[in-house]
C-alpha positions, 0 to 999 in steps of 0.5 A: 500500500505504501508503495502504491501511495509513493507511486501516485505522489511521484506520477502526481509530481511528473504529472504536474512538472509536465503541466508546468513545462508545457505551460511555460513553453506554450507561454513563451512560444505563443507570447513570442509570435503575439509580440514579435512575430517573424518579420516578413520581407519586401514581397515582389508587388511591393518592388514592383510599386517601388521601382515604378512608383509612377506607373502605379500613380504614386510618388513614394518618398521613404524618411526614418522618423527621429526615434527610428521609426522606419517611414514612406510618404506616398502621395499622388502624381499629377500624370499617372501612368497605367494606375488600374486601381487608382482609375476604378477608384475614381470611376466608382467615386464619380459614378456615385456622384462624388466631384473628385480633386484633380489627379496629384492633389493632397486635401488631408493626410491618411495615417495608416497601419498595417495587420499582425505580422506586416510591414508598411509596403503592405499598403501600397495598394490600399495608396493607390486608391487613397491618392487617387481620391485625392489624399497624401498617405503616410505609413509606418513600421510598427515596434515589433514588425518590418524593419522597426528597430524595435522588438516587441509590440504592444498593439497600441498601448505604446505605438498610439503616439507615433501616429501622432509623432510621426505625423508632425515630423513628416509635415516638418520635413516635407512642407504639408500641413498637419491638418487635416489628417484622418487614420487606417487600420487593419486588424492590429493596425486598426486597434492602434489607429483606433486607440490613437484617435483617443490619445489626440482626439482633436488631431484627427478628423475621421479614423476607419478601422478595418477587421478589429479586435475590441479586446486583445485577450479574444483573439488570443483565446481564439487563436488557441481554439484554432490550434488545439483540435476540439477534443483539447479545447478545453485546454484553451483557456490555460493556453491562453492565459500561459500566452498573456502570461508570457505576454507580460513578462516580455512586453510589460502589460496583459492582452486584456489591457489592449481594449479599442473598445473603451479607446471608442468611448473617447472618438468624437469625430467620425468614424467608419467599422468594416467587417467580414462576417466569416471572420473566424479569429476576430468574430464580427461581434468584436467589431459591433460592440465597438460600433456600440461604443461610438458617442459620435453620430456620424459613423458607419458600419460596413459588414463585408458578405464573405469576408474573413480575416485575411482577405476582408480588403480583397473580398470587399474589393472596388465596392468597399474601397470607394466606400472608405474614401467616400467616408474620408472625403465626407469626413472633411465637410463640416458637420451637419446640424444633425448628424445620423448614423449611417449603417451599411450592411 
């Protein structure tokens, strides 16, 4: 009897010695990728709109910001060449009777950020459209990702401000006004455009985000449902917290602390939520409580039929490219007496 009781107590301890390994490396490796994921190269489109800029009609002017920040200052030319995506823009753009600025104008500046895992090239084409409809744009690498110096991220809590920064800096050197000036994100890139309104809410005249999270802890917990069969799912809450735990030890602050969500409360200026509703890591669900949280009257909701996560922008297509320069044109005439929110689904 005594032996089997010493045999329970040793598969007790190696029982729980394996648990705690396994929680340490799920942690350590989940939290990892979450905070500094591998870093992707430039991609053959992004050297093709590099080397040619004007083909695509663009002008592209790249500047490292004074803390680093690796920078590109994309503006529209005044004879475009081939620019098949900036010539569709504006064709769906006039269709809807929209009376649009001259080919090369600048009417306000666009702030954007990119997706988990991306870099600032990223949104080349997103600039093509965004400069065809008359807005110069300005992209950054984020702490983390790209060719930031950088190496861990905190998706907002820190990079709300380089918006901001970067702005400035980039108006000092090129010689355009900071005003007016709107913001763009996608996924990650939309929490912290979203939290970055809220830090400066009366530097910016519109924010649209596009595909995010209204609680980063979601999609962590998702992320393990996604990789973890659904015989262990109920493993998922611990993989999780391992991950946040991991996440604060490297980063300084728990997933929980990124909330876009409360950042919405503070937005009094337009604002424009786009969705997929077959998005399986960050539910459309996220994306309505944020939209709920809005006190401004002046926003829209856009649910784009078939979108997932990746490829929300390319489902979404011409249609929801000219629906977010529409909102950003309209976002700089004065606000009307009474304001309604606009919902699209």
């Amino acid at each position: 009897m005594k032996r089997l009781r010493r045999a329970l107590r040793v598969f007790a301890v190696l029982l729980l010695a394996l648990f705690a390994v396994a929680f340490a490396v799920t942690g350590w490796w989940g939290s990892r990728h979450l905070v500094s994921p591998a870093r992707r190269p430039l991609q053959d489109y992004h050297r093709e709109i590099l080397a040619r800029p004007a083909e695509f009609g663009l002008r592209v002017e790249p500047f490292t910001a004074a803390d680093r920040t690796p920078c590109l200052l994309v503006t529209g030319t005044k004879e475009p060449g081939k620019a098949e995506k900036g010539r569709i823009l504006r064709t769906e753009l006039q269709r809807r009777g929209i009376a649009l600025p001259p080919w090369g104008s600048q009417l306000g500046t666009i702030v954007m950020f990119y997706g988990h895992s991306g870099r600032k090239e990223d949104h080349l084409p997103i600039c093509e459209r965004f400069c065809a409809a008359g807005f110069r744009c300005l992209l950054l690498d984020i702490p983390g990702q790209g060719d930031h110096p950088a190496t861990f991220g905190t998706f907002g809590l820190n990079e709300s401000k380089l918006a901001g920064q970067v702005l400035v800096e980039a108006a000092n050197r090129f010689h355009f006004p900071t005003s007016p000036a709107c913001l763009f994100g996608v996924s990650q890139g939309g929490a912290i455009a979203l939290q970055a309104a809220a830090r400066e809410t009366a530097k910016w005249k519109a924010v649209a985000s596009v595909a995010t999270f209204a609680s980063l802890d979601r999609p962590v917990l998702r992320s393990a449902e996604e990789l973890l069969p659904k015989q262990l799912h109920f493993c998922c809450p611990v993989a999780a917290f391992s991950v946040c735990c991991g996440t604060k030890l490297r980063g300084g602050y728990w997933p929980a602390d990124v909330r876009p969500v409360e950042a919405a409360t503070k937005l009094r200026m337009p604002v424009m939520i786009a969705h997929g509703d077959r998005d399986p890591y960050i539910g459309i669900e996220q994306a309505k409580e944020i939209f709920a949280a809005l006190p401004n009257q002046r926003k829209q909701f856009r649910v784009v039929i078939g979108g997932d996560h990746n490829r929300v922008l390319s489902t979404g297509s011409h249609a929801l490219y000219a629906d977010l320069c529409q909102f950003f044109l309209k976002s700089l005439e004065p606000e009307p007496a009474s304001a309604v929110i606009e919902r699209t689904e």
